[in-house]
N, C-alpha and C positions, 0 to 999 in steps of 0.2 A: 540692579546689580546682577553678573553674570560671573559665573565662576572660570579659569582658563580651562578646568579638564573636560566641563560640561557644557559649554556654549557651543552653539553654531558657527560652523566657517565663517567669516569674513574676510574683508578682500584684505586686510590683513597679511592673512593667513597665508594669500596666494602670492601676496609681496614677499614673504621669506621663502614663499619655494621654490619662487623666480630666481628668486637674486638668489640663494648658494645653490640651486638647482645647474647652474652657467658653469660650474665648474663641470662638472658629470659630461655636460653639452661638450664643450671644449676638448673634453681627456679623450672622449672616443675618436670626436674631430681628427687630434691630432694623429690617435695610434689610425686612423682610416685611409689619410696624407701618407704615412711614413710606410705602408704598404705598398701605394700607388708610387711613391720616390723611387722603391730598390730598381722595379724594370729600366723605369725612366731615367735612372743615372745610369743604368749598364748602356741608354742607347745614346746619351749625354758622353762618355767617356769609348763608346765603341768598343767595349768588351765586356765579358761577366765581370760584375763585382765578386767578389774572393766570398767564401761564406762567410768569415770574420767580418768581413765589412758590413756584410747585409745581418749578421746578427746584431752591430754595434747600431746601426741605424733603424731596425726594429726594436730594440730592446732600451736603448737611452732613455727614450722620453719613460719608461720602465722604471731604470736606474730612479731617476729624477723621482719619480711617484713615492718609488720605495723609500728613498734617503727626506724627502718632504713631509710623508707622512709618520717619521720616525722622528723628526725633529721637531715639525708645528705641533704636533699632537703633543711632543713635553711638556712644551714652551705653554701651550694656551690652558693648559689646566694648572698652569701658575700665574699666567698673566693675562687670559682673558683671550675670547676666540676673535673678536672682532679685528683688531690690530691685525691679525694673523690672516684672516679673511680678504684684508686687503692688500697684504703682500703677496699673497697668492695670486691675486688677479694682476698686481703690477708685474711680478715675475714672467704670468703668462706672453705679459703685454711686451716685456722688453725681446724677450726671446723668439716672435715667431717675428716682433719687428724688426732685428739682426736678419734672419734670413731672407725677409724681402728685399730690404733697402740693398745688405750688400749681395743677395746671389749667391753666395761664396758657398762651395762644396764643402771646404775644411770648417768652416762656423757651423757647419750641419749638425753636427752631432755636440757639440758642445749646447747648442740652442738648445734643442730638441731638451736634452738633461735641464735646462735653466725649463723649461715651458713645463717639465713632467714635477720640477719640484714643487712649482706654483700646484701644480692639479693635484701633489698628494697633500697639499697645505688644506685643500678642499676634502680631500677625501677624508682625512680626520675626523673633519669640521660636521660638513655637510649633512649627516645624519645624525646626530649630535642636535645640534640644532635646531631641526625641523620637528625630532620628537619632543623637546622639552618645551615647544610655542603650540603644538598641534593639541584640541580634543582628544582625551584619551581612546576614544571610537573609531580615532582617524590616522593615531597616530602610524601603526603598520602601512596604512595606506597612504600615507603621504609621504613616510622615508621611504616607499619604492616606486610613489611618481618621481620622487626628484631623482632616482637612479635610473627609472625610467627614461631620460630627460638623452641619456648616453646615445638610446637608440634613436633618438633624431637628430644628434649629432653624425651618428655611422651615415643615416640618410642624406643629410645639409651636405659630408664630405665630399661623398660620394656622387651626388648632384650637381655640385658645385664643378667639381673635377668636369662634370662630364660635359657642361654648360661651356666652360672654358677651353675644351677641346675643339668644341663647335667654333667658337669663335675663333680660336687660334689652335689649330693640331700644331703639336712644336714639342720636341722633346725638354725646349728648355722651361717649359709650361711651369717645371715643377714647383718652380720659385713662388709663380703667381698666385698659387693657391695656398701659399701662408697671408695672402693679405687679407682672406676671409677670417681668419683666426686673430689678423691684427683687428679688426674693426670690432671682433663680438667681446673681443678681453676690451678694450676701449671701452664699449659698451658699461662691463664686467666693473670696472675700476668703478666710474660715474654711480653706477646702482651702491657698490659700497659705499661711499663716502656716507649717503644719507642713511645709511644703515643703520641698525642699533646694536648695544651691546647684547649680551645673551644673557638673559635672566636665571637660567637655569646656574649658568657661572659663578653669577652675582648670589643667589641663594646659597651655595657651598661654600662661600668665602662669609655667609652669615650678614651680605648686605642685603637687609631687607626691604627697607622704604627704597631703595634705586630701584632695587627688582620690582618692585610696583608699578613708578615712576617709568620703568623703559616699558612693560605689559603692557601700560594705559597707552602709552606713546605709540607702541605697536599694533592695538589691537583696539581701542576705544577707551575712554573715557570712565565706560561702567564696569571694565574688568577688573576683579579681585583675582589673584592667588591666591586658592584654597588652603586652607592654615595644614593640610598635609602636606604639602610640598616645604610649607616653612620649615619643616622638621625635618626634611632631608639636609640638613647642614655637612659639612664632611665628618664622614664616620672614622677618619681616621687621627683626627685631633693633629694636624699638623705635623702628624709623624708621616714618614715617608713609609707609600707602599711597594711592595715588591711584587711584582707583575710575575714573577718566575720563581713563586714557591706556591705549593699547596693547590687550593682551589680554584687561585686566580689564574697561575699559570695553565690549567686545566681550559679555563675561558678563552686563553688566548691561542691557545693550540685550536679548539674547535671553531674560534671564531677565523684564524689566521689561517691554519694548511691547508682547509678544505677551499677558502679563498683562493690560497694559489693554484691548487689543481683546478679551478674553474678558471683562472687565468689563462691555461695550457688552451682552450677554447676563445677563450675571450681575443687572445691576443695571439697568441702561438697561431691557431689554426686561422682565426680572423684575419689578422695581421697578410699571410700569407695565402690568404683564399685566392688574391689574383695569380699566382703561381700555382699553387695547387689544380686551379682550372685549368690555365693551361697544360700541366704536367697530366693530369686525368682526360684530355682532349677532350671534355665534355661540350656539346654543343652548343653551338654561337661562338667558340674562338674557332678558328677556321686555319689549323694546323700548315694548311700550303701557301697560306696569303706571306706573299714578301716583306711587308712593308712592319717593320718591328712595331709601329708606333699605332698602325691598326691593329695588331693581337694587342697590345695590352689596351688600348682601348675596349676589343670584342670583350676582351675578359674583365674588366672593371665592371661593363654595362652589364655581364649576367652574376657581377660580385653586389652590385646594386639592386637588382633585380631578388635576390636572395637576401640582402639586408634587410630589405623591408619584414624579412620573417622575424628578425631581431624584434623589430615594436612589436610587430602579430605577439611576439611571446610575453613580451613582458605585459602587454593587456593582460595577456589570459592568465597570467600570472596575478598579476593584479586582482582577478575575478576570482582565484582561487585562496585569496591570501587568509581570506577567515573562516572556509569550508574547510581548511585541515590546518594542522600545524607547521608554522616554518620549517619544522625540521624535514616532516614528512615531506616537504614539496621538494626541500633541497636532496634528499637522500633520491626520491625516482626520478628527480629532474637529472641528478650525476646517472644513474643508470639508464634513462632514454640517450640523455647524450652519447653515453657508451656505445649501446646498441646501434646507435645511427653509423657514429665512427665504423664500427665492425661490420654493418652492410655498405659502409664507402669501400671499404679495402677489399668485399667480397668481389664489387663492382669490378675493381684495378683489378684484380688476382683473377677475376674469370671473363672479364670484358664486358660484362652485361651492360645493356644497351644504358646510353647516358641517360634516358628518363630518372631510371633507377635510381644514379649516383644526384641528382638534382632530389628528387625527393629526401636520398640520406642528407642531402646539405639541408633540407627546409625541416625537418625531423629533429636533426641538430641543432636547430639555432632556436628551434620552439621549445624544447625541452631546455635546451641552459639556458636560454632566457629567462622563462618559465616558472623555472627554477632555483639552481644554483648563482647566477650572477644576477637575478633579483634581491636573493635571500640572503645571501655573504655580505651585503650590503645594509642589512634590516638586525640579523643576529647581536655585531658589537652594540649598538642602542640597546638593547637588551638584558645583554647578560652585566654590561659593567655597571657599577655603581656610578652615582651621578659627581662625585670628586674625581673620580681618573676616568671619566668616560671618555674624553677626548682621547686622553696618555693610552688608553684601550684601545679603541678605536684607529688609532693613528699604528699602534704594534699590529692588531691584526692588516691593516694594510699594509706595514708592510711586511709582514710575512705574505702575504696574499700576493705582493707586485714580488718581492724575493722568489717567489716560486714561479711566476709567470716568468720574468726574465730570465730565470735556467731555462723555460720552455721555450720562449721567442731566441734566447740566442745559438741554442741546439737544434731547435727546429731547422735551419739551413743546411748544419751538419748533419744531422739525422738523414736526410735527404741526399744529401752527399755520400755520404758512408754506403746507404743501404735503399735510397728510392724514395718513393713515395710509400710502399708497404712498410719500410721498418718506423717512416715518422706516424704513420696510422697506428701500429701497433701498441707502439710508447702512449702514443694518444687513448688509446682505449684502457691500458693501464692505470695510467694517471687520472683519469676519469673513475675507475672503477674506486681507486684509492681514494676517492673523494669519496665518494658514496660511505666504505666504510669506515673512514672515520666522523664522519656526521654522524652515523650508528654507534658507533663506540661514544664519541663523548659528550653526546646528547645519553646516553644512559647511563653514562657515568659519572652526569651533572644533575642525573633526577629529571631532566628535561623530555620533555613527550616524545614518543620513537616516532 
């Protein structure tokens, strides 16, 4: 007999980090697409799209996250994640298949919102999850493989896009590249069905021979649930908790706004890294070439070339997760990002040669990866109790896509307004704001600076 918090991996193990790992896979997928769309519909339509537009179409599948993860996250820590889990991936499934089949520019953004709701039904879920079936040794490290999982989605995008360029240059391309999204939620759905219920669930509603029943199912034969966990039953006796009084709302603030100020990277600057290239002439887009459909091309291959530092980061993140504290990695991962940002805008403001500004992009996506969009992802498992972990979980996302979305859908306008300098500067702001409120209520939770 083996106990769940002290046995060895098995391949178990790696079946739940697969299957709710697919969500993380997908959400970056999609924000990677909805970047590589904004050029290709302005060369699709023959003119700039308005910044409204290009904000609604970055920021939707956003919306979707945010409103997803505020609603499954309720719903599952009263009725159980599983159900939920598998709406998420049909959501996924219905929404990116709308955009293929019909093409349609006007289904854009309405899908996009159905695909993001699916991906915040995961993002509730997904770490939740993965901590309460994981080894207690492992558990850190395995809620930020599966977040992990994001940056080889940005890669698969991006790859993908560049594969079917080859095949086909065509501005109407952009359609075809949701069929890859259709096939992995396909995928997505199939792995659910054989799925199990979530034991961690089942234990806070006081069912305790099922919770055994799904552990053995999941993990072997000779596993027990350690008689500590039985005693985590819900602490609040069937009374309803208020997420927005006292200590708990303290939780959600630290686990939530520092979230969205890492979103302002994640998605804001991501989102728009293939304009930003071009807008900073950094080299490999080739500012005199005629031909629209080669610059966003030149500029996706070095937005790809640059993604790959996204995994770089999260390894090293990974490497660093038990040498210091969560907090510590999220608090200098918001201030290298910072500093990276503020040697990009020194770049623009005084020309310095592109080497420069490419090392500030590879600077920046190591340090928030690294860091902050690792860690905002590991903290809600953490700080909530195991009756409203999900309902936790699922608020700080979406306060966390709530503050991305003001980023991603300002981001256009900022740039509008005032350049590439005043979107850089907001950005080193909002970065910096991140930092200190990780400082502030990580010490004002008792939590390690």
């Amino acid at each position: 007999m083996v106990y769940l918090d002290t046995m060895p991996l098995r391949l178990g193990h790696f079946r739940v980090l697969i299957t709710t790992a697919m969500g993380q896979f997908l959400g970056a997928a999609v924000a990677t697409l909805s970047g590589v769309l904004i050029p290709l519909l302005a060369i699709v339509q023959h003119h700039e799209l308005d910044s409204v537009t290009q904000g609604l179409i970055a920021s939707m599948e956003l919306i979707g996250i945010m409103v997803g993860s505020f609603v499954i996250g309720k719903l599952a820590d009263k009725d159980g994640y599983l159900p939920f889990l598998r709406l998420s991936s049909i959501l996924i499934f219905i929404g990116a298949l709308a955009v293929y089949v019909t093409g349609s520019v006007d289904l854009l953004i309405p899908s996009l919102f159905v695909m993001g709701f699916g991906i915040g039904g995961d993002f509730a879920l997904d770490s939740d999850y993965v901590d309460e079936v994981m080894p207690k040794r492992w558990q850190e490290t395995m809620v930020g493989i599966t977040k992990s999982f994001s940056a080889l989605g940005n890669l698969s995008a991006g790859g993908g896009f560049l594969v079917l360029c080859s095949i086909e240059w065509t501005a109407e391309i952009w359609r075809q590249i949701f069929l890859f999204v259709v096939f992995l939620s396909f995928l997505m759905i199939i792995s659910r069905l054989f799925f199990f219920k979530s034991p961690g669930f089942l234990i806070a509603k006081g069912k305790f021979d099922e919770a055994r029943q799904v552990v053995k199912a999941m993990l072997g034969p000779d596993v027990e649930i350690p008689p500590s966990y039985l005693e985590k039953t819900s602490s609040s006796n069937g009374a309803k908790v208020d997420l927005f009084k006292g200590e708990t709302l303290q939780k959600v603030i630290f686990s939530g706004v520092p979230w969205g100020c890492s979103g302002l990277g994640v998605y804001g600057i991501g989102i728009f890294l293939p304009i930003l290239i071009m807008s900073l002439g950094i080299s490999g887009f080739d500012t005199s070439k005629p031909d629209p459909l080669g610059s966003v091309m030149n500029s996706v291959n070095l937005t790809f070339i640059i993604s790959w530092f996204i995994l770089i980061g999260f390894i090293a993140g990974l490497f660093i997760l038990h040498k210091v504290s969560t907090v510590k990695q999220q608090f200098y991962g918001f201030l290298l990002a910072a500093a990276a940002v503020l040697l990009l805008l020194l770049c623009y403001l005084f020309k310095w040669p592109a080497a420069i500004s490419i090392a500030a992009f590879v600077l920046f996506e190591l340090a928030l990866n690294a860091g902050p969009n690792l860690t905002t992802f590991i903290i809600p498992s953490l700080v909530f109790p195991l009756d409203i972990k999900a309902e936790g979980a699922g608020y700080a996302a979406f306060f966390g896509k709530f503050g991305a979305v003001i980023a991603v859908f300002s981001f256009p306008i900022l740039m509008k307004l005032g350049g590439v300098s005043l979107a850089l500067v907001v950005s080193v702001a909002v970065l910096g704001l991140g930092a200190f409120l990780t400082y502030f209520y990580a010490k004002k939770l008792g939590l390690e600076k």
